[in-house]
N, C-alpha and C positions, 0 to 999 in steps of 0.2 A: 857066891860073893855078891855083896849087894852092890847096887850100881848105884852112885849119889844125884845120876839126874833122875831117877826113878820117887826120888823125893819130893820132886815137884810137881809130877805127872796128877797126882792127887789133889792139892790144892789147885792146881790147874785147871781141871774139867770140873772142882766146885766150881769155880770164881766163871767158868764158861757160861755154868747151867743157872748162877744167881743172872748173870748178864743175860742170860736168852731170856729167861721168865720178866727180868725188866725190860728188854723189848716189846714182850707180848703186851705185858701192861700197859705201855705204852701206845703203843699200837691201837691197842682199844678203845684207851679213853680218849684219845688224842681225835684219832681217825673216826673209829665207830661212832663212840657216842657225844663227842663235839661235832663232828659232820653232819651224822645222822641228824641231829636236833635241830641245828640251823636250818639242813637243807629242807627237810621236813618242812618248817616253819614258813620258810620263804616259799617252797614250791605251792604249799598247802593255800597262800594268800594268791598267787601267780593266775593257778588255777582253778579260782573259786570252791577248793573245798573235794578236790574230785582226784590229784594225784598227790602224795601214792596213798594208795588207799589202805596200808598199814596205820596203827595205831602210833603216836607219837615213841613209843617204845619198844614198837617191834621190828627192831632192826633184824633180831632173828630169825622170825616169818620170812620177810622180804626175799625176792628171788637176788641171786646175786647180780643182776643186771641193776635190778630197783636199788639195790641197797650202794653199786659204786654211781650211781647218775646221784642219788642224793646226798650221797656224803660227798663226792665232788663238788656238786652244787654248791653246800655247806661249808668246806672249807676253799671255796673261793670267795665265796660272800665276805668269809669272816678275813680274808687276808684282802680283799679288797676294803673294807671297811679301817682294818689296820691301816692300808697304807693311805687310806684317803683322811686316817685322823693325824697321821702322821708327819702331813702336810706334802707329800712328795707326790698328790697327782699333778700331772703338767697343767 
């Protein structure tokens, strides 16, 4: 006999597996390569030229220590910047 909640179990784990791959995506442009870029940028100027010594698009290279201090870096800058165009620093 077929069971009628077995009808939804399918579009279920699609609609699961669309929502994890838009995470992923998100994930990456958001974090990776908005973080990466900024923080790159600003450390690159910070430190005259010396950290991190990856290429502005090698987030991939990078050890994972280098790559979460720079994308931190990068999106702090850019939500500091946010909130300071935003007029809400004290």
């Amino acid at each position: 006999m077929i069971d009628p909640t077995d009808w939804f179990d399918t579009p279920k784990s699609i609609l699961l597996a669309v929502l994890r791959v838009l995470w992923w995506l998100a994930w990456d442009v958001c974090v990776q390569t908005v973080g990466w870029s900024i923080g790159w940028c600003v450390l690159r100027v910070l430190t005259l030229g010396r950290y991190p010594e990856e290429r502005l698009g090698g987030v991939d290279e990078a050890s994972s220590g280098t790559a979460i201090v720079v994308e931190l870096v990068g999106l702090v800058v850019l939500a500091a910047g946010i909130w300071g165009l935003a007029g809400a620093l004290p």
